[in-house]
C-alpha positions in Angstrom: -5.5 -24.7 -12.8 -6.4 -21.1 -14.0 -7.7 -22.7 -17.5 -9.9 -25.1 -15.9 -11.6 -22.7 -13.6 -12.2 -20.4 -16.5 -13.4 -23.0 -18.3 -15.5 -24.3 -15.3 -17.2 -20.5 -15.3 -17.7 -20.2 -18.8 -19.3 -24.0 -19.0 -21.5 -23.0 -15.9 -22.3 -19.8 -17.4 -23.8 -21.2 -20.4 -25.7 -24.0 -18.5 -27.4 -21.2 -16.3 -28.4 -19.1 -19.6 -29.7 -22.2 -21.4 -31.6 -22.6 -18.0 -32.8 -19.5 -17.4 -33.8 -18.8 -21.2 -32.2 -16.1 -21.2 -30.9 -14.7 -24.4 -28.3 -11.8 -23.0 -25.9 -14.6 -22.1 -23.0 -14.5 -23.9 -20.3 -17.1 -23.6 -16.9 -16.3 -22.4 -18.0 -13.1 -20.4 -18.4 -14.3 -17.1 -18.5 -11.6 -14.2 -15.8 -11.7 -12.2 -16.1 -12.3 -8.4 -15.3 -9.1 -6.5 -13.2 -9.4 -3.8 -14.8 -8.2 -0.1 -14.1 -4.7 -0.9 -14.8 -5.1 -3.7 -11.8 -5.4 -6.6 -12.7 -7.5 -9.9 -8.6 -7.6 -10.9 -5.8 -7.7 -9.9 -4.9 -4.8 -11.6 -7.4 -2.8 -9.5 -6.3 -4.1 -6.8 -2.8 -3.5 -7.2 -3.7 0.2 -8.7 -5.7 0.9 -5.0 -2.6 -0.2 -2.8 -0.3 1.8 -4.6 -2.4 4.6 -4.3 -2.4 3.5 -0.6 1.1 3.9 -0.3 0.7 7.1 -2.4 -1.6 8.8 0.1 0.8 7.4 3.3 3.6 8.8 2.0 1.7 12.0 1.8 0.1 11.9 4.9 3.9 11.5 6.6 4.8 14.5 4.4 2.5 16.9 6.4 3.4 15.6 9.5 4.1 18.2 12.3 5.8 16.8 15.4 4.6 19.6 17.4 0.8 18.7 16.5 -0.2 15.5 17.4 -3.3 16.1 15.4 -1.6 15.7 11.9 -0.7 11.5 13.1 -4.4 10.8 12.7 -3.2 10.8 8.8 -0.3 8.6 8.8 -2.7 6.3 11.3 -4.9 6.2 9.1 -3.2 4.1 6.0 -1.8 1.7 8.6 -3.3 -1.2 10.5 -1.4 -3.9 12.8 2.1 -3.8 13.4 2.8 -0.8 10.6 0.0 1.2 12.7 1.8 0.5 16.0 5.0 1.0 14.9 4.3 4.6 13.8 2.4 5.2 16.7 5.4 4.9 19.0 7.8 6.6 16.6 6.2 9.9 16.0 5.0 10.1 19.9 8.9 9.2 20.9 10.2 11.6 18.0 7.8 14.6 19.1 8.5 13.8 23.3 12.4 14.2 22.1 11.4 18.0 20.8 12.4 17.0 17.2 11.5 18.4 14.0 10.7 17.3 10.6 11.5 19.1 7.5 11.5 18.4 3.3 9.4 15.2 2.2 9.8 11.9 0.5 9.1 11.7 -3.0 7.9 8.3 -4.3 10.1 7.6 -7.5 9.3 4.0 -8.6 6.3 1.5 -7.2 5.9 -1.9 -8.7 3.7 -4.9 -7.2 6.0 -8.2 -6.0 3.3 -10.4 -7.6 5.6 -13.8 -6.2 4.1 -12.8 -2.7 1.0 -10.9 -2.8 -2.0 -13.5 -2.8 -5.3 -10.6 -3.4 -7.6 -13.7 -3.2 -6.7 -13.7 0.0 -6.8 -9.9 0.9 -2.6 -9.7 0.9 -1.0 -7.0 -1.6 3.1 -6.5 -1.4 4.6 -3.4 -3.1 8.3 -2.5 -3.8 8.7 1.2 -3.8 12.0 3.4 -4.1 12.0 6.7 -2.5 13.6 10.0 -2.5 14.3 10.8 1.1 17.3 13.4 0.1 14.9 16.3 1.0 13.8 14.9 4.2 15.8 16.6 7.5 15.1 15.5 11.0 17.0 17.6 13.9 16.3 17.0 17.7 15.9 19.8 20.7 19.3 21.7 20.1 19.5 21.8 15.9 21.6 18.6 15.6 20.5 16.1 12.9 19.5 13.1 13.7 19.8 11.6 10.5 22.8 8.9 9.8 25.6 10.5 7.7 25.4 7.2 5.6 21.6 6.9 4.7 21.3 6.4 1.1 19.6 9.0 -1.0 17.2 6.6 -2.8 15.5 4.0 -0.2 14.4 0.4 -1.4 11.2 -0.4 0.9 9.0 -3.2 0.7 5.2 -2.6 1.4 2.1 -5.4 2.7 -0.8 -4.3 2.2 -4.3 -5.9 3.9 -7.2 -5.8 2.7 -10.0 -4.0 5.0 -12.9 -3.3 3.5 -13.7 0.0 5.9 -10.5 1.7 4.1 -10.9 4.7 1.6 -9.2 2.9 -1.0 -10.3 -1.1 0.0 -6.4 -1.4 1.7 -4.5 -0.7 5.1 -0.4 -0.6 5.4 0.1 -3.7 7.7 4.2 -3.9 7.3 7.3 -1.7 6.0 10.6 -2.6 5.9 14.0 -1.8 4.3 14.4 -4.3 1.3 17.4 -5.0 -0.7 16.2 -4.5 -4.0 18.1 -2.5 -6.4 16.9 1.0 -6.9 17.5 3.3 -10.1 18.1 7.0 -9.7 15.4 7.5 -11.4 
């Protein structure tokens, strides 16, 4: 189906130059339809939500719990059900007095190609993290963290396309994933 729509464009391409009279034409380089925001490949596309993911995992890197000011830049890579959901986690996490420290350090991002559809505005990334340096303690000093959480965290990433976004995509859905990841 991919071949006959290239072909299509390339056919109607040379129709509209022989048209027009127009001798810049040149078969087989037909301009590729941006998407709303913008992309013209996949590969940009997929390139701007993992830089999306990049500057999320950033943004929750400099959170503060004690200043409700530094959410606005996890809030701001997220839309939907990824925005609510941190929304109610760092507001319960900073009411319970606790505290952040370390960060996460993205090791591995590839794009799940099997269910991102761009053409219609959906990316999906696999990304394994390092969350070994990340401590959380409540009120009294205690972690909070589970004894058992794995070092290296499989998580799987939706992207939606919103054209108003920095980078062309928002953070719509994270979850735990069951992918194998290297330690790497």
């Amino acid at each position: 189906m991919v071949r006959v729509r290239r072909r299509g464009a390339a056919i109607g391409t040379l129709v509209l130059c022989a048209w027009l009279g127009l001798t810049a034409c040149t078969p087989g380089e037909a301009t590729p339809t941006p998407t709303p925001t913008g992309f013209t490949s996949e590969e940009e596309a997929f390139a701007a939500a993992e830089a999306t993911y990049r500057a999320y995992v950033d943004a929750l890197n400099r959170v503060d719990l004690s200043d409700p000011a530094t959410f606005e830049d996890v809030y701001a890579w997220t839309t939907g059900d990824a925005l609510d959901g941190e929304k109610r986690s760092l507001t319960e996490m900073r009411a319970e007095g606790w505290t952040v420290s370390g960060g996460t350090r993205v090791m591995h991002i590839e794009a799940d190609v099997a269910q991102s559809f761009v053409a219609r505005g959906t990316v999906v990334l696999r990304a394994c993290s390092d969350v070994s340096a990340v401590s959380v303690v409540d009120a009294g000093g205690n972690s909070v963290v589970s004894p058992d959480r794995p070092a290296i965290q499989a998580v799987e990433i939706e992207l939606t396309e919103v054209a108003s976004s920095e980078l062309g995509w928002l953070i719509s859905d994270l979850r735990g994933a069951d992918f194998e990841c290297s330690g790497s």
